[in-house]
Structures are given as C-alpha cells and as structure tokens.
GUKELUM-88997 format. One record per residue: x, y, z of N, C-alpha, C in turn; residue in three letters. Coordinates in Angstrom, 2 decimals, always signed. Layout:
{n.xx: X, n.yy: Y, n.zz: Z, ca.xx: X, ca.yy: Y, ca.zz: Z, c.xx: X, c.yy: Y, c.zz: Z, residu: ALA} .
...
This chain:
{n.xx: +67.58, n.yy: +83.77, n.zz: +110.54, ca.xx: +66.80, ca.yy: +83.79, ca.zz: +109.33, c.xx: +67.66, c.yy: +83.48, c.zz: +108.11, residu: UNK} .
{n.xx: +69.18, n.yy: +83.58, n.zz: +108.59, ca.xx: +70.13, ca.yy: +82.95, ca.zz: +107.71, c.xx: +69.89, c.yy: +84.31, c.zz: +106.29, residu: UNK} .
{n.xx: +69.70, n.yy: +85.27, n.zz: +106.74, ca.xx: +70.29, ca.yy: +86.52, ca.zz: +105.53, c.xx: +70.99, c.yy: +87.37, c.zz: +105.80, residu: UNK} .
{n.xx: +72.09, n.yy: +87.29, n.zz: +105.01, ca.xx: +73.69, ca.yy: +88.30, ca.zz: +105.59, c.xx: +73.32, c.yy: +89.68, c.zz: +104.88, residu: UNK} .
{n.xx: +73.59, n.yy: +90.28, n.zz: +105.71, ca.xx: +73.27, ca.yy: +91.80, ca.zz: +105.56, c.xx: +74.50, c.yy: +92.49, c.zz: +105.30, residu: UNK} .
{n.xx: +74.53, n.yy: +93.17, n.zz: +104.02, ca.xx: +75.32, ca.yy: +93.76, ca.zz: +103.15, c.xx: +75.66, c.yy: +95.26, c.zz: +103.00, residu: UNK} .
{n.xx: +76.35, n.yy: +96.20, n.zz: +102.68, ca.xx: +75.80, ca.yy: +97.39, ca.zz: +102.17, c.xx: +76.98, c.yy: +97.67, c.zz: +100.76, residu: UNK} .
{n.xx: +75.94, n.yy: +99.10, n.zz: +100.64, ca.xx: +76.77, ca.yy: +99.70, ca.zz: +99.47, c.xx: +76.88, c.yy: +100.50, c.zz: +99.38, residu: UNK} .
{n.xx: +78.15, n.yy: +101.27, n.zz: +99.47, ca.xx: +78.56, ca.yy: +102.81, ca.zz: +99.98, c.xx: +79.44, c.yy: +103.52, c.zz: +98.39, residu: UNK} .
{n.xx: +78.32, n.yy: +103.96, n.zz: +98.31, ca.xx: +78.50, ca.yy: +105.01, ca.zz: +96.66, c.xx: +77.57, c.yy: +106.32, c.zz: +97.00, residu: UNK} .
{n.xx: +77.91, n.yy: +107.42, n.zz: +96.52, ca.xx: +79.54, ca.yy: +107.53, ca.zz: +95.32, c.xx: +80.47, c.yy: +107.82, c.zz: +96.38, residu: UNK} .
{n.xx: +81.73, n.yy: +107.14, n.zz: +96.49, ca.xx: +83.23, ca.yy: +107.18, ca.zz: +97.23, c.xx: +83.45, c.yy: +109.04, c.zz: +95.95, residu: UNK} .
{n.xx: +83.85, n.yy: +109.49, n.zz: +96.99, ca.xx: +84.76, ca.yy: +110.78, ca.zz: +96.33, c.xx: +85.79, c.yy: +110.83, c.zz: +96.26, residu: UNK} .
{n.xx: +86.90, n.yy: +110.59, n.zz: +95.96, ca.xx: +88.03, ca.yy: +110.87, ca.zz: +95.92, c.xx: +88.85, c.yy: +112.42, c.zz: +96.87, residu: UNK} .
{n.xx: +89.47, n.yy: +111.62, n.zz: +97.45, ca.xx: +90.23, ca.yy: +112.75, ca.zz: +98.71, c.xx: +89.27, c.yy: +113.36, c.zz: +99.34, residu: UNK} .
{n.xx: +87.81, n.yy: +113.04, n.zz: +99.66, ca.xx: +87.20, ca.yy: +113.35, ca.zz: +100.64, c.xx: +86.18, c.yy: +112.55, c.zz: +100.90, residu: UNK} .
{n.xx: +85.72, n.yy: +111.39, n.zz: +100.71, ca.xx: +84.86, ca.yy: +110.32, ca.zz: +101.75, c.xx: +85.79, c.yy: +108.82, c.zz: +101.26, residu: UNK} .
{n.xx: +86.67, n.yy: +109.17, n.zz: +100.72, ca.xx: +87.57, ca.yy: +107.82, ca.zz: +100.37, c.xx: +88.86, c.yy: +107.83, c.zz: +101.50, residu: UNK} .
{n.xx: +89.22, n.yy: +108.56, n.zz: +102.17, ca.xx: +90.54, ca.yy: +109.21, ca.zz: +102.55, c.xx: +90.90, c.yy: +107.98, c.zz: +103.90, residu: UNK} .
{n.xx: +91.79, n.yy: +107.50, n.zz: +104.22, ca.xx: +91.90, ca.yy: +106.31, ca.zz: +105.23, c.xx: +91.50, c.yy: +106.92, c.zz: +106.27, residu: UNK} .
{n.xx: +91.15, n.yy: +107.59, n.zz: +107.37, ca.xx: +90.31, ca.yy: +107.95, ca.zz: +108.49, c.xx: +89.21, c.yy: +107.70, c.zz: +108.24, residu: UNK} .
{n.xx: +88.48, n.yy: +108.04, n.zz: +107.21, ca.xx: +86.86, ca.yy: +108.19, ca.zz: +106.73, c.xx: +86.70, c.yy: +106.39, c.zz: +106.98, residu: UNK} .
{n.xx: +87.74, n.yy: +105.98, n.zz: +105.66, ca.xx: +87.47, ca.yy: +104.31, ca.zz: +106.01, c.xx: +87.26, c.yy: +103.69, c.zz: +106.83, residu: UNK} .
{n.xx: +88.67, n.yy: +104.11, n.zz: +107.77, ca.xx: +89.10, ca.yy: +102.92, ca.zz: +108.94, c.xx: +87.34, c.yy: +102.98, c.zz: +110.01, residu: UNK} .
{n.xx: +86.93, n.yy: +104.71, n.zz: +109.94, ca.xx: +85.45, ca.yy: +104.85, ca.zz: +110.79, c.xx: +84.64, c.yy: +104.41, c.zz: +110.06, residu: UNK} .
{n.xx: +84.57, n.yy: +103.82, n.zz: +109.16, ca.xx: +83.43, ca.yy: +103.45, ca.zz: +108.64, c.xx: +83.18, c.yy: +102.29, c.zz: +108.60, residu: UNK} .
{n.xx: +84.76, n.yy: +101.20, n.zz: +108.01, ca.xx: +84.41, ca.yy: +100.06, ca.zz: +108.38, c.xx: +84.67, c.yy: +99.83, c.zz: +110.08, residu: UNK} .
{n.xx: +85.00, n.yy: +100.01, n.zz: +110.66, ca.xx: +84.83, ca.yy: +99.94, ca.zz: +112.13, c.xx: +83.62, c.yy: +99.67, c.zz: +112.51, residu: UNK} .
{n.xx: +83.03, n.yy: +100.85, n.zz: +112.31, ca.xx: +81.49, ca.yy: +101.13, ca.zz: +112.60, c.xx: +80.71, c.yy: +100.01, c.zz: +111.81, residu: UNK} .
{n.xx: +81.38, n.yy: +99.82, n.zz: +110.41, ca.xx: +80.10, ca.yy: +98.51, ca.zz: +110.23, c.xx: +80.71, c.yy: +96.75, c.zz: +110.74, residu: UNK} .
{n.xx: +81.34, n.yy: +96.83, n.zz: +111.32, ca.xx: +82.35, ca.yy: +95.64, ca.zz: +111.67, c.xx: +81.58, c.yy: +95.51, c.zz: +113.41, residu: UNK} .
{n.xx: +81.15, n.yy: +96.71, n.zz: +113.62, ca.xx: +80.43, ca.yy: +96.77, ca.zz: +115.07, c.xx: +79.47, c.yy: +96.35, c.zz: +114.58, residu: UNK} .
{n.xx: +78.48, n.yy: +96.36, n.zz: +113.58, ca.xx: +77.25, ca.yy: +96.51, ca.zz: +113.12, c.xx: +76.78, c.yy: +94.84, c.zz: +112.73, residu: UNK} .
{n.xx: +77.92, n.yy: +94.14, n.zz: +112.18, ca.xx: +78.00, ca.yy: +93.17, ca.zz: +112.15, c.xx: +78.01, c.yy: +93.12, c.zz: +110.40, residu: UNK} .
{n.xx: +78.24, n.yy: +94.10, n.zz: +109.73, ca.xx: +78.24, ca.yy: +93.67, ca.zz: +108.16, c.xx: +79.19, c.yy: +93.50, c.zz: +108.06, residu: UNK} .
{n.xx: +79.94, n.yy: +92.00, n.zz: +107.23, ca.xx: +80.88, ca.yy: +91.68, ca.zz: +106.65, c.xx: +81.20, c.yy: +91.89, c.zz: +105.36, residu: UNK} .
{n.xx: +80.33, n.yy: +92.37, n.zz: +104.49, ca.xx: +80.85, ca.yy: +92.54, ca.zz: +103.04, c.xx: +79.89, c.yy: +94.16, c.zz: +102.38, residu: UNK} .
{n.xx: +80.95, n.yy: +94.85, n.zz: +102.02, ca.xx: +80.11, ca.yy: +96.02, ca.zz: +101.57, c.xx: +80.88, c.yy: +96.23, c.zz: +100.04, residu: UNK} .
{n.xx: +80.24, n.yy: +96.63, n.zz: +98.90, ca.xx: +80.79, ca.yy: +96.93, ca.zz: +98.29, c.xx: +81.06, c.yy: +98.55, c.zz: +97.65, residu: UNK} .
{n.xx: +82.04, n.yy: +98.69, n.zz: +97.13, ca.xx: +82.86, ca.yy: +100.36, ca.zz: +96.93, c.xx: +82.16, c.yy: +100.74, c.zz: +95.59, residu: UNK} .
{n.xx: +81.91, n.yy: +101.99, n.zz: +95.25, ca.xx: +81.70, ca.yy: +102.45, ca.zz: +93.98, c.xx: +82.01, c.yy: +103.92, c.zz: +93.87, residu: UNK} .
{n.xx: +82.70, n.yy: +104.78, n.zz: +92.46, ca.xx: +83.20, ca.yy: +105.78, ca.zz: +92.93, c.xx: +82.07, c.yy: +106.42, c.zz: +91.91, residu: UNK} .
{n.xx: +82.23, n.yy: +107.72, n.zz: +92.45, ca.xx: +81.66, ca.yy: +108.67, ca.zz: +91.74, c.xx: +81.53, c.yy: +109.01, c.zz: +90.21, residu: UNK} .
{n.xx: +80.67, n.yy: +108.23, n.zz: +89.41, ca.xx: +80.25, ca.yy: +108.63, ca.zz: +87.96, c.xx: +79.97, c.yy: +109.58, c.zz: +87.79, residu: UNK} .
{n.xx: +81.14, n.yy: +111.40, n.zz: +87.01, ca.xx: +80.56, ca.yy: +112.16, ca.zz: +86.91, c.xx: +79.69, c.yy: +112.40, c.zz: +85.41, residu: UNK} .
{n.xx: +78.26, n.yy: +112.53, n.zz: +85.51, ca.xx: +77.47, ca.yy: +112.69, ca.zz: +84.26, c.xx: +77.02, c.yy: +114.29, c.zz: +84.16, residu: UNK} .
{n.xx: +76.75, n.yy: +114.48, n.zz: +83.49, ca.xx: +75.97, ca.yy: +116.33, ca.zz: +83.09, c.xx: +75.06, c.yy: +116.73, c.zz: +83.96, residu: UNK} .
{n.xx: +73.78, n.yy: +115.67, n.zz: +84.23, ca.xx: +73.37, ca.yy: +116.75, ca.zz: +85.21, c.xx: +73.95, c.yy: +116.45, c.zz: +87.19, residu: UNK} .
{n.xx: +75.07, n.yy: +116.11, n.zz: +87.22, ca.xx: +75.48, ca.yy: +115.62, ca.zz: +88.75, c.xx: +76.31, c.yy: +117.12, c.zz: +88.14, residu: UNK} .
{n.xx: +77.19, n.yy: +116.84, n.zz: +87.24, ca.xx: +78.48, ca.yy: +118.14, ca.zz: +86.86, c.xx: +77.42, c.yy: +119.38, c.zz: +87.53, residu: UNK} .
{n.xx: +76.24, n.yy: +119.48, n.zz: +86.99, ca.xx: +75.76, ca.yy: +120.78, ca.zz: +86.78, c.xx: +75.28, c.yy: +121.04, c.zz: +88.44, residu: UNK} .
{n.xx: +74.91, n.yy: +120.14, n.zz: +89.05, ca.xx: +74.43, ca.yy: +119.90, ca.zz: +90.51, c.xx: +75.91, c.yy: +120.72, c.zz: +90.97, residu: UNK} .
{n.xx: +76.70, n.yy: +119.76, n.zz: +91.41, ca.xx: +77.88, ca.yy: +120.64, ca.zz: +91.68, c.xx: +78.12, c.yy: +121.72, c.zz: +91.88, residu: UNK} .
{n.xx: +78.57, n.yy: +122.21, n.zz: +90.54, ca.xx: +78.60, ca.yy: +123.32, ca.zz: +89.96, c.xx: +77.90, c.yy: +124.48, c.zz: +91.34, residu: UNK} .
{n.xx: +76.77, n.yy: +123.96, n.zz: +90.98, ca.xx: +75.66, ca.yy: +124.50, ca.zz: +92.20, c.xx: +75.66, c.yy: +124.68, c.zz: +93.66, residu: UNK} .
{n.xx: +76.22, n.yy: +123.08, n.zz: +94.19, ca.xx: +76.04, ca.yy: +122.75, ca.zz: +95.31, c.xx: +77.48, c.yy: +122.79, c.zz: +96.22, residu: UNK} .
{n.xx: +78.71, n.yy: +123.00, n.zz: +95.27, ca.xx: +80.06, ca.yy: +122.99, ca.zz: +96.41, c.xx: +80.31, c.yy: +124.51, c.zz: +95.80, residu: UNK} .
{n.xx: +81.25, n.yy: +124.36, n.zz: +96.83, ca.xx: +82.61, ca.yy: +125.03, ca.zz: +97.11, c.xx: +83.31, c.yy: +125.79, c.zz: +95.83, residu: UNK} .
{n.xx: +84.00, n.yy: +126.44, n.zz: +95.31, ca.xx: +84.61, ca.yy: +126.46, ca.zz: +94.05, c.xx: +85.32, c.yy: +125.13, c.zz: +94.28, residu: UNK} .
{n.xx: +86.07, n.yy: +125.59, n.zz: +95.50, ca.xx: +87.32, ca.yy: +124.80, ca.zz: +96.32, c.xx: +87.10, c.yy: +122.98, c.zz: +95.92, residu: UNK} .
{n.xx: +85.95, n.yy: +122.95, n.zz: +96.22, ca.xx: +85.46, ca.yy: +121.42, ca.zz: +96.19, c.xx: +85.31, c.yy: +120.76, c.zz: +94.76, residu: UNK} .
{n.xx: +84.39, n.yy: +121.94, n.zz: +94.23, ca.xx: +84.26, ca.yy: +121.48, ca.zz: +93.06, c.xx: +85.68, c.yy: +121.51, c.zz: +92.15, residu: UNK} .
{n.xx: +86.32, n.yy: +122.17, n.zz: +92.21, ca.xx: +88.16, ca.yy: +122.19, ca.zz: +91.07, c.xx: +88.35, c.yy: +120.76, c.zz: +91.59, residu: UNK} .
{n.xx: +88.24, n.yy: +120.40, n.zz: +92.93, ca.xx: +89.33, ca.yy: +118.93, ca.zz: +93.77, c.xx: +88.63, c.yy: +117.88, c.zz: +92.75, residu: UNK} .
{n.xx: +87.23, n.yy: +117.79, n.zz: +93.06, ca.xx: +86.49, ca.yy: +116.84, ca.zz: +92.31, c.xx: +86.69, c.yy: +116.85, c.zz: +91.05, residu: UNK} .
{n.xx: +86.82, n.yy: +117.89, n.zz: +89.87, ca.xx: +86.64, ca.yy: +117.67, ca.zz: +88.38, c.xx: +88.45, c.yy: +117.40, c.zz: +88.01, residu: UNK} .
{n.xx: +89.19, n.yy: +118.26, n.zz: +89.25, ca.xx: +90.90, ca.yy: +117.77, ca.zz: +88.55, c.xx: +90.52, c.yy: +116.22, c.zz: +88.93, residu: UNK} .
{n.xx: +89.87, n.yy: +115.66, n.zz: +89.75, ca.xx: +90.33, ca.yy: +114.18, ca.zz: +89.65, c.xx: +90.00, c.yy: +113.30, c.zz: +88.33, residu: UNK} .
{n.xx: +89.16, n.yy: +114.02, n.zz: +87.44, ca.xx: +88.62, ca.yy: +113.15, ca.zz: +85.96, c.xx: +88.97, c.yy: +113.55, c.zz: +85.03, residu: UNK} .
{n.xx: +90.63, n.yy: +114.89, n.zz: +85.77, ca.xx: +91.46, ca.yy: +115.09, ca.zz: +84.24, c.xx: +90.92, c.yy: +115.54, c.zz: +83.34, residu: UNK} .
{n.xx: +91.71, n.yy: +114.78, n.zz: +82.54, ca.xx: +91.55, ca.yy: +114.71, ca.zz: +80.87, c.xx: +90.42, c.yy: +113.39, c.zz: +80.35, residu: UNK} .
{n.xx: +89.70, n.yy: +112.69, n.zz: +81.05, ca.xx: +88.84, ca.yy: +112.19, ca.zz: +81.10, c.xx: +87.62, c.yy: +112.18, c.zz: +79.60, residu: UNK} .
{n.xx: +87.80, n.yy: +111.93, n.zz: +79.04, ca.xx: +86.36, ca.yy: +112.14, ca.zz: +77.68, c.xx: +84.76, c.yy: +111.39, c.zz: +78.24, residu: UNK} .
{n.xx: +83.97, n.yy: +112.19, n.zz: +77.59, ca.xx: +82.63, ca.yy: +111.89, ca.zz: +78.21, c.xx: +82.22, c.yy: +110.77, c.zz: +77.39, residu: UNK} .
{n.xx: +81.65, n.yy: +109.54, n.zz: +77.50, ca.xx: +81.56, ca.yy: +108.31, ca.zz: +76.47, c.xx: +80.25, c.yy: +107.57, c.zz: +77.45, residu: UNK} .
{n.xx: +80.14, n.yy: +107.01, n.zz: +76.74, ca.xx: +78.85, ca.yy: +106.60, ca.zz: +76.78, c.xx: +79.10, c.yy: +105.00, c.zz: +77.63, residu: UNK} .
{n.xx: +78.54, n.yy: +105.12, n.zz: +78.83, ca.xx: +78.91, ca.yy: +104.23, ca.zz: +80.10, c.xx: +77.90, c.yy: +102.75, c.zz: +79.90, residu: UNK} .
{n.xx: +77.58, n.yy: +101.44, n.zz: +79.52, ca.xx: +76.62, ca.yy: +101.00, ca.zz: +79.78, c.xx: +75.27, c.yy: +101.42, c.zz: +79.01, residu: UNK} .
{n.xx: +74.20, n.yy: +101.41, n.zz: +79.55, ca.xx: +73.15, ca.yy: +102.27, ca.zz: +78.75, c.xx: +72.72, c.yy: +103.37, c.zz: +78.97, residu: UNK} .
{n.xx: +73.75, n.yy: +103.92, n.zz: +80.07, ca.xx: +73.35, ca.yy: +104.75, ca.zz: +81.02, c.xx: +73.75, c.yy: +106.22, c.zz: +79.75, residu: UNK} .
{n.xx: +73.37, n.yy: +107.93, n.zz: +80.42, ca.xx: +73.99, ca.yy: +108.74, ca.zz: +79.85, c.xx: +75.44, c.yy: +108.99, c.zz: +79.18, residu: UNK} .
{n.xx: +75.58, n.yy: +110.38, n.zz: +78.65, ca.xx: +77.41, ca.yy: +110.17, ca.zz: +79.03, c.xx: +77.99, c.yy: +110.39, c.zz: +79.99, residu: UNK} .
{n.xx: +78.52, n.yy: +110.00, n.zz: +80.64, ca.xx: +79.93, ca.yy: +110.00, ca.zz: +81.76, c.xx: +80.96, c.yy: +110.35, c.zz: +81.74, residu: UNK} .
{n.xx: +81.80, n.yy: +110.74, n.zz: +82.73, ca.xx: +83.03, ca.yy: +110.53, ca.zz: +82.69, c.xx: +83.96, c.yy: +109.63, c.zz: +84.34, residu: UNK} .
{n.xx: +84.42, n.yy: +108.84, n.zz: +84.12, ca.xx: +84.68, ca.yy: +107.62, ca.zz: +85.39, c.xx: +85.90, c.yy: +108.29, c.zz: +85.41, residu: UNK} .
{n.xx: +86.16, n.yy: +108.25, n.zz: +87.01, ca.xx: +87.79, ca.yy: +108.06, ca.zz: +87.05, c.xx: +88.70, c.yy: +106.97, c.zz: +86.57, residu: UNK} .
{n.xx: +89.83, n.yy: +107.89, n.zz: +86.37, ca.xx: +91.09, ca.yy: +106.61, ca.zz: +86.18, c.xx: +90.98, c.yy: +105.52, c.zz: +87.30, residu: UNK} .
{n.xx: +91.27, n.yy: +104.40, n.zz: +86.09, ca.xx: +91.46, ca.yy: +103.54, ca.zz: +86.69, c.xx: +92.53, c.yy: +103.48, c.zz: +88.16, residu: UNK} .
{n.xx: +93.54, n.yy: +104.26, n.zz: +87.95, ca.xx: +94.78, ca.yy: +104.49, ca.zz: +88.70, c.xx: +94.32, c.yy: +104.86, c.zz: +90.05, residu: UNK} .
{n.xx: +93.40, n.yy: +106.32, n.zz: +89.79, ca.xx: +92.86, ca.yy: +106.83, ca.zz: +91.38, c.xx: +92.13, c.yy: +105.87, c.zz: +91.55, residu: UNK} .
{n.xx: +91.05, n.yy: +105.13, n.zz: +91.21, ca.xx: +90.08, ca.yy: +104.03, ca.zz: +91.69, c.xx: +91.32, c.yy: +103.38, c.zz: +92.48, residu: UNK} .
{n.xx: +92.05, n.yy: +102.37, n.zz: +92.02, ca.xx: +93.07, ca.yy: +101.27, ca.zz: +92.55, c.xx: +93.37, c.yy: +101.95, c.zz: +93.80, residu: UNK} .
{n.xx: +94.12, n.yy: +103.63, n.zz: +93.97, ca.xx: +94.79, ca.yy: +103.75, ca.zz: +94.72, c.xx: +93.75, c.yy: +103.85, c.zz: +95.98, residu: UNK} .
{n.xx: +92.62, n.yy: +104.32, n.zz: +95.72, ca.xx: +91.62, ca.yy: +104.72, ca.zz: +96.93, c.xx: +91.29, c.yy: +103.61, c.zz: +97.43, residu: UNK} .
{n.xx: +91.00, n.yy: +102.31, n.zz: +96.79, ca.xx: +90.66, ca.yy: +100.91, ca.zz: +97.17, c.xx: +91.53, c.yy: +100.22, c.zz: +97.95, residu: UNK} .
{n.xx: +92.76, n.yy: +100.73, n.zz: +97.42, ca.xx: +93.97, ca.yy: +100.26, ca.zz: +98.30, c.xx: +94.39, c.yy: +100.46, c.zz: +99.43, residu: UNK} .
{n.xx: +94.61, n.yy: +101.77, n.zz: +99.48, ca.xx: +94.39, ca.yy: +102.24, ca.zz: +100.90, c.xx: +93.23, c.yy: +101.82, c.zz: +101.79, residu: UNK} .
C-alpha cells in the first residue's frame, strides 16, 4: 500500500524509560515489528503533569524526575502552557546513548 509505518515514543523520562536496556528492547522489538523510523521526545514538565506526580510516584521517583529540570525556569513553551524542558545536555546525553 506503500505507507511506512512510524511511531512516537513520548514522554522519554530520564534514567528510567530512556536508560540503554529500555532502548536496546525497544528498538529491537520495533526492528522485529518492522518500523524503521520512530521519533524521541522527552518529558515537558508543566503544572498540572508537576501536580499529577506529585500524586502519582514515589517520593523516590518524583525527587529523580524534578532534580533532572534543576534550576530550570518555567517559560512559556510554543503556545502551549508554562513549562519547564530539560537541559539541553541530559536530552543529548539520553539520545546518545
């Protein structure tokens, strides 16, 4: 039918669904599947995801997740709410691996 089938695997977490095991099984699994191109997106934290959180992990989980956006300022993303994105730095390094 000549349409390549794609995916898109967001939100990547940092040190826990980004981590090279998670990867190597994932693209594996879609390399079996037959998708050749997926694209990465990491976790935009905004106010009400923060507040979800807050709610929904761990203390444990939640400290791992908010030390990763630092010193981070909340600014206004696109048209979207305010945000706060990771460094550029952790993005690179998780992509890299």
């Amino acid at each position: 039918m000549g349409i390549v089938p794609e995916v898109r695997i967001d939100p990547m977490i940092p040190f826990v669904t980004d981590t090279e095991p998670e990867m190597r099984s994932l693209f594996r699994r879609l390399k079996e599947l037959g998708i050749q191109k997926a694209t990465l997106s990491y976790l935009h934290l905004r106010p009400a995801i923060h507040r979800q959180l807050a709610k929904e992990l761990s203390p444990l989980h939640r400290k791992l997740i908010e030390s990763c956006f630092g010193n981070q300022e909340w600014k206004t993303v696109g048209s979207s709410s305010m945000s706060k994105l990771l460094p550029s730095s952790l993005r690179e390094r998780g992509i890299r691996e």
